[in-house]
N, CA, C and O atoms as a GROMACS GRO file, in nm:
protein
  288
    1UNK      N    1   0.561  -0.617   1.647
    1UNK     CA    2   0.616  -0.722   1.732
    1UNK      C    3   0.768  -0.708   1.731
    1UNK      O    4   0.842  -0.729   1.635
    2UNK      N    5   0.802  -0.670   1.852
    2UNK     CA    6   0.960  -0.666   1.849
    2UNK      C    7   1.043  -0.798   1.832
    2UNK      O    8   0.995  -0.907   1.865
    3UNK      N    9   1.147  -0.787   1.788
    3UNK     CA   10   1.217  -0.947   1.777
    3UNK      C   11   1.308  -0.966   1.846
    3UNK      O   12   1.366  -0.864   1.886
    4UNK      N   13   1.349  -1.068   1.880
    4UNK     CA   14   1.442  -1.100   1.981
    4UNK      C   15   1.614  -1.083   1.919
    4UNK      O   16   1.678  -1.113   1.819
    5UNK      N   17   1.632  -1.021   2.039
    5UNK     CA   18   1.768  -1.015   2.008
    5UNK      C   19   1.852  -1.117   2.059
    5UNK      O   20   1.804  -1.179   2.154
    6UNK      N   21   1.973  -1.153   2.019
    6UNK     CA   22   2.049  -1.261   2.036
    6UNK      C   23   2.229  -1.197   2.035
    6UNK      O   24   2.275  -1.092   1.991
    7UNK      N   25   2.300  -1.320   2.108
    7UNK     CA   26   2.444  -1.304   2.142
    7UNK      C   27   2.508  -1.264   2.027
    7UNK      O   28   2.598  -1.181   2.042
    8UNK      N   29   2.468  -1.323   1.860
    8UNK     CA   30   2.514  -1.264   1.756
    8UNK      C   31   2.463  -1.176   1.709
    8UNK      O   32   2.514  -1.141   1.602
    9UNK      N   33   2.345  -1.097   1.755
    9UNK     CA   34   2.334  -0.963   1.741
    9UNK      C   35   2.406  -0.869   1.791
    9UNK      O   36   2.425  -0.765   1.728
   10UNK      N   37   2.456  -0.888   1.906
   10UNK     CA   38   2.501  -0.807   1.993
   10UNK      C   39   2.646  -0.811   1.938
   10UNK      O   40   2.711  -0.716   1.893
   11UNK      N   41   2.680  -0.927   1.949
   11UNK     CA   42   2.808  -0.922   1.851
   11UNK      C   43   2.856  -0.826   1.762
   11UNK      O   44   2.972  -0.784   1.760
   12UNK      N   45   2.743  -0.787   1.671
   12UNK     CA   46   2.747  -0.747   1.521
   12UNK      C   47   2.763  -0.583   1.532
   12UNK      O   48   2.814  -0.503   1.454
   13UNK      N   49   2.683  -0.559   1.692
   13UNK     CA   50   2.666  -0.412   1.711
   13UNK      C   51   2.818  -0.411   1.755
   13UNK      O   52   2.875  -0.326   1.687
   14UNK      N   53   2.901  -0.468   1.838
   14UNK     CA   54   3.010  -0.433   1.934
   14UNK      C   55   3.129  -0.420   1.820
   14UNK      O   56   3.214  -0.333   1.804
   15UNK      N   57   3.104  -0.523   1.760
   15UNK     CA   58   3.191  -0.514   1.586
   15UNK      C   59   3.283  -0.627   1.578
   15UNK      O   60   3.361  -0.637   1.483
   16UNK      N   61   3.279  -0.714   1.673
   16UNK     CA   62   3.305  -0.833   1.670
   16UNK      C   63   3.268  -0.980   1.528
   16UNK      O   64   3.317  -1.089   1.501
   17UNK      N   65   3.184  -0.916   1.488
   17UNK     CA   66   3.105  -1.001   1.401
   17UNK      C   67   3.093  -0.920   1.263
   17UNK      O   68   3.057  -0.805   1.289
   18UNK      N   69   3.115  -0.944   1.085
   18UNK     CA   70   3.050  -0.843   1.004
   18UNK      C   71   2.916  -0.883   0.973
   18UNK      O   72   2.885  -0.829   0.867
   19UNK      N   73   2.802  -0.968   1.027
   19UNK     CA   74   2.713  -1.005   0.993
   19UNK      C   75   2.628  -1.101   1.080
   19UNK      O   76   2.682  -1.202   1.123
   20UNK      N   77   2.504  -1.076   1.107
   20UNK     CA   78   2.456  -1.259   1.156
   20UNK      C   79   2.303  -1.299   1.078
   20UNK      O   80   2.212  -1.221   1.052
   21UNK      N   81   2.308  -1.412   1.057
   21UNK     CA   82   2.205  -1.427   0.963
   21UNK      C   83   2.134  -1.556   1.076
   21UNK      O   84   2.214  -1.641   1.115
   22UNK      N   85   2.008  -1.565   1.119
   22UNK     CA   86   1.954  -1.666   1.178
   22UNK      C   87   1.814  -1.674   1.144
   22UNK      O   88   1.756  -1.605   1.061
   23UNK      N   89   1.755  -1.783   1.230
   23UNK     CA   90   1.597  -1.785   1.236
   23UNK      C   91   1.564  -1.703   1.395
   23UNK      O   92   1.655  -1.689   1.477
   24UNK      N   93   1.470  -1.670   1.413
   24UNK     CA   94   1.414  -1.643   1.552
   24UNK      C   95   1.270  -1.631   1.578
   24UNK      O   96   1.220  -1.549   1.501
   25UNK      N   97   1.188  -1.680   1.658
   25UNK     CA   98   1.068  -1.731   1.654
   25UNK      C   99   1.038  -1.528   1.761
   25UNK      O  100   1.115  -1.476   1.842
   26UNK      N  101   0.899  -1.472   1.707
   26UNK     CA  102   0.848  -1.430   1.871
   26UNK      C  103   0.815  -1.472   1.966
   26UNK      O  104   0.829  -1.592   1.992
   27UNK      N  105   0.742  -1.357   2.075
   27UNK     CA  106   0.719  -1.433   2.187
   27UNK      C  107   0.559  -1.463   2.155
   27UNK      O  108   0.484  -1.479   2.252
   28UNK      N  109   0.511  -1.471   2.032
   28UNK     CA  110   0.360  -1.567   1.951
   28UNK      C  111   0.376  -1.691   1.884
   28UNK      O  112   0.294  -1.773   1.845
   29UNK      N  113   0.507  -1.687   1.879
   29UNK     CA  114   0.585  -1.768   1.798
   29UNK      C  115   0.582  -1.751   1.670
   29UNK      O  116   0.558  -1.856   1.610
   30UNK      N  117   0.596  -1.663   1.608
   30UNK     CA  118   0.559  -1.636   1.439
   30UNK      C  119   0.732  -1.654   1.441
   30UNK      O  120   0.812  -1.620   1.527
   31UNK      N  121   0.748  -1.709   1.336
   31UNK     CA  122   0.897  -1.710   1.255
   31UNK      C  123   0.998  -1.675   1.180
   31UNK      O  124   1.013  -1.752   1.085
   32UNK      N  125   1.102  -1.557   1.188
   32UNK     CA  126   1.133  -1.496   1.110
   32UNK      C  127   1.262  -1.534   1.080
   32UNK      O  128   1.327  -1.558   1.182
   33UNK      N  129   1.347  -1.553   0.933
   33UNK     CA  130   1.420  -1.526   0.915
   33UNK      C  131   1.518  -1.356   0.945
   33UNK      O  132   1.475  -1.253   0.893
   34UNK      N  133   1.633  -1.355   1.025
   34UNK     CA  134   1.686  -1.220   1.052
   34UNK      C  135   1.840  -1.203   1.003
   34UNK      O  136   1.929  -1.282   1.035
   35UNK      N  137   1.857  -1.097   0.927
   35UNK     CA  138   2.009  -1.038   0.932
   35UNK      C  139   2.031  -0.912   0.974
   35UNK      O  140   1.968  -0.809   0.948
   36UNK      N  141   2.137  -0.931   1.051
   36UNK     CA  142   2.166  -0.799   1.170
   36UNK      C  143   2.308  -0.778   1.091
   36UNK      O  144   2.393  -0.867   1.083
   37UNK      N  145   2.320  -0.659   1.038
   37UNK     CA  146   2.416  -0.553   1.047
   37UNK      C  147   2.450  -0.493   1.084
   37UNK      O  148   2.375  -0.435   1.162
   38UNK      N  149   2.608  -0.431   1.072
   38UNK     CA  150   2.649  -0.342   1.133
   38UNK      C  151   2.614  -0.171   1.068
   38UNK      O  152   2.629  -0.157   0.947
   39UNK      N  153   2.567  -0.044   1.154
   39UNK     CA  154   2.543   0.077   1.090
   39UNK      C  155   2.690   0.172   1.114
   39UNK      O  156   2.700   0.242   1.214
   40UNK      N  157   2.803   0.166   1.008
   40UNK     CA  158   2.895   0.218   0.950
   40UNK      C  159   2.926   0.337   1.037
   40UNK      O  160   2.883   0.446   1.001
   41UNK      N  161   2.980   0.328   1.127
   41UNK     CA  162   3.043   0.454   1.214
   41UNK      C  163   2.996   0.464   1.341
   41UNK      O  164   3.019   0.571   1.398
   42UNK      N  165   2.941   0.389   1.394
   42UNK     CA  166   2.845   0.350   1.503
   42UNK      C  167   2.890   0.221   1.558
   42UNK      O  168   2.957   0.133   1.503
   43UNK      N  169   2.822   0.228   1.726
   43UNK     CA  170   2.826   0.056   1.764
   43UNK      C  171   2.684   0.061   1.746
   43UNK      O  172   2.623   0.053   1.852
   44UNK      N  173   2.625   0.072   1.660
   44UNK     CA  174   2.475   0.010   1.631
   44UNK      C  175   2.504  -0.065   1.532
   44UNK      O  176   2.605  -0.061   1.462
   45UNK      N  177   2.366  -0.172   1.524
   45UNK     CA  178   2.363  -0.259   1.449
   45UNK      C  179   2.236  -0.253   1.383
   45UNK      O  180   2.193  -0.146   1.426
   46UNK      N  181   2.135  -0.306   1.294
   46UNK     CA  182   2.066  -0.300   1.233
   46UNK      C  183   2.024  -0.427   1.174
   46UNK      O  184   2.084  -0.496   1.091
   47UNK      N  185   1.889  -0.450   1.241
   47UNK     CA  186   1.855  -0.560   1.205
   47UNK      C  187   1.678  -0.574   1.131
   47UNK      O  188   1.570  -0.518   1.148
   48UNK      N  189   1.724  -0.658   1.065
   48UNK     CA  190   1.568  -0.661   0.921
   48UNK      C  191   1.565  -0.821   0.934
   48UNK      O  192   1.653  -0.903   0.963
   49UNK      N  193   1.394  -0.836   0.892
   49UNK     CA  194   1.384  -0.963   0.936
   49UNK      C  195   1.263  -0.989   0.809
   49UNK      O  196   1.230  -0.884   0.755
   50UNK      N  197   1.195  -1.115   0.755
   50UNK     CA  198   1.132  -1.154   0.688
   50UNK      C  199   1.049  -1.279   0.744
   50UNK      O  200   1.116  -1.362   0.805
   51UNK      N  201   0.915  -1.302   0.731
   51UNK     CA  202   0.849  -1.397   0.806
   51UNK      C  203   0.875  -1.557   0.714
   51UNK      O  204   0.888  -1.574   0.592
   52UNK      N  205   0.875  -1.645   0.811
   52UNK     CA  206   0.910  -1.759   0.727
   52UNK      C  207   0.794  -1.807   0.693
   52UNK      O  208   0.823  -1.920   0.654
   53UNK      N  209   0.671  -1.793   0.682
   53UNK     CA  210   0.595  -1.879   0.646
   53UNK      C  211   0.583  -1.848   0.468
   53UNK      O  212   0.485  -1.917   0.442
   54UNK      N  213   0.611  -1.807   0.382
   54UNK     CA  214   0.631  -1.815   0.282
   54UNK      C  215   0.732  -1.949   0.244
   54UNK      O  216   0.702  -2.031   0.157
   55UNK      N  217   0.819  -1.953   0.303
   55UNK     CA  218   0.911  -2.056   0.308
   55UNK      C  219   0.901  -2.192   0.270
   55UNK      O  220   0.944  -2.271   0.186
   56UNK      N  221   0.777  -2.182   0.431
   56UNK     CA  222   0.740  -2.287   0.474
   56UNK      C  223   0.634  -2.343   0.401
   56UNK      O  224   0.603  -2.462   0.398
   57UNK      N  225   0.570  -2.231   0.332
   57UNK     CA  226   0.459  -2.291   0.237
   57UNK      C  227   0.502  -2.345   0.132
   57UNK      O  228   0.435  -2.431   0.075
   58UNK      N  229   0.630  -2.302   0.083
   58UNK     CA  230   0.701  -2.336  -0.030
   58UNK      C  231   0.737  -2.494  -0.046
   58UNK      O  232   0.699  -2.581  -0.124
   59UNK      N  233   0.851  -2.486   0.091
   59UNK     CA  234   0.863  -2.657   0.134
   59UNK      C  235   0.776  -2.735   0.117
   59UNK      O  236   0.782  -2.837   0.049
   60UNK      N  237   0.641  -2.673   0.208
   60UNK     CA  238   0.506  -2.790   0.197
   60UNK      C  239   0.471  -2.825   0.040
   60UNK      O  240   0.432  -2.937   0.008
   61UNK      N  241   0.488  -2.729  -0.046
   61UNK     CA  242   0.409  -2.796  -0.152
   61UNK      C  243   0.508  -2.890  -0.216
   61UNK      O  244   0.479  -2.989  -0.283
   62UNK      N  245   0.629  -2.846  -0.188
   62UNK     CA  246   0.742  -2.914  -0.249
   62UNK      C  247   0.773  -3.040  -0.198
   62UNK      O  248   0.848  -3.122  -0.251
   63UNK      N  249   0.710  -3.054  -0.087
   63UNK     CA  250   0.706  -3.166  -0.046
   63UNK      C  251   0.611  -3.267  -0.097
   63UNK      O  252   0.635  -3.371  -0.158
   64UNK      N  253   0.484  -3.211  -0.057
   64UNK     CA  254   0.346  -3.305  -0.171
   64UNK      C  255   0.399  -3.329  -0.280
   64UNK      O  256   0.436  -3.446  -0.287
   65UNK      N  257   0.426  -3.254  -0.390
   65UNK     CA  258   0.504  -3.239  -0.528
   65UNK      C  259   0.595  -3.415  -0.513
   65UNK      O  260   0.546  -3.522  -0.547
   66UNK      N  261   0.658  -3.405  -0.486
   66UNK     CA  262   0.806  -3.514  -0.426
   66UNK      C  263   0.725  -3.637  -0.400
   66UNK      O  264   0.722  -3.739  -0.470
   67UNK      N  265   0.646  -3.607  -0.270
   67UNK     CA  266   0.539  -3.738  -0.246
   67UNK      C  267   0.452  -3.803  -0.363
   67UNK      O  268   0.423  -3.919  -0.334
   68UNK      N  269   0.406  -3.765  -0.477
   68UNK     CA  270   0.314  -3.741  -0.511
   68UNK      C  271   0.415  -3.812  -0.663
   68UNK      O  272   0.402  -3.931  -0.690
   69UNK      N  273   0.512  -3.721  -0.751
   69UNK     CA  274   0.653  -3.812  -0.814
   69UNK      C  275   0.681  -3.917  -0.716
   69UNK      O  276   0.627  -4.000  -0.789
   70UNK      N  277   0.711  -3.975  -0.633
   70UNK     CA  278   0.789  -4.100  -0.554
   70UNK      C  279   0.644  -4.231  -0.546
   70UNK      O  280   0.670  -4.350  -0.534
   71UNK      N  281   0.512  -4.186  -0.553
   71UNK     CA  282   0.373  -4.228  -0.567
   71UNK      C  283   0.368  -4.315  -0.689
   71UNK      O  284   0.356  -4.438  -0.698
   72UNK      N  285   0.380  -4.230  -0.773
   72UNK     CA  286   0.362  -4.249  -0.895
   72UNK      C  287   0.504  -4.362  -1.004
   72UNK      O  288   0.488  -4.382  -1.124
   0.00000   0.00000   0.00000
């Protein structure tokens, strides 16, 4: 699944930017955390991404957890 690119990606390639760190959903909507770099001698950029639902599972329990202390 390709990911979407964005104005601070493009940024990062032109060299305007040393970094962009965001969220960006696909077009399934799955959720990824992304950081786009710059590739050192080049106007390319390079971008790696990680799915958020680990995240999000994290929050959720941390949330019950919280609910659950504030219950009690």
């Amino acid at each position: 699944q390709p990911l979407p690119v964005g104005l601070e990606d493009v940024a990062v390639a032109r060299g305007d930017r040393r970094q962009a760190i965001h969220s960006v959903r696909t077009e399934d909507g799955a959720g990824y955390r992304m950081l786009t770099r710059p590739l050192p001698g080049t106007d390319v950029a390079v971008s790696v991404a990680r799915p958020l639902d680990e995240v999000e599972r994290s929050l959720d329990t941390l949330a019950l957890v919280l609910g659950a202390v504030a219950l009690a």
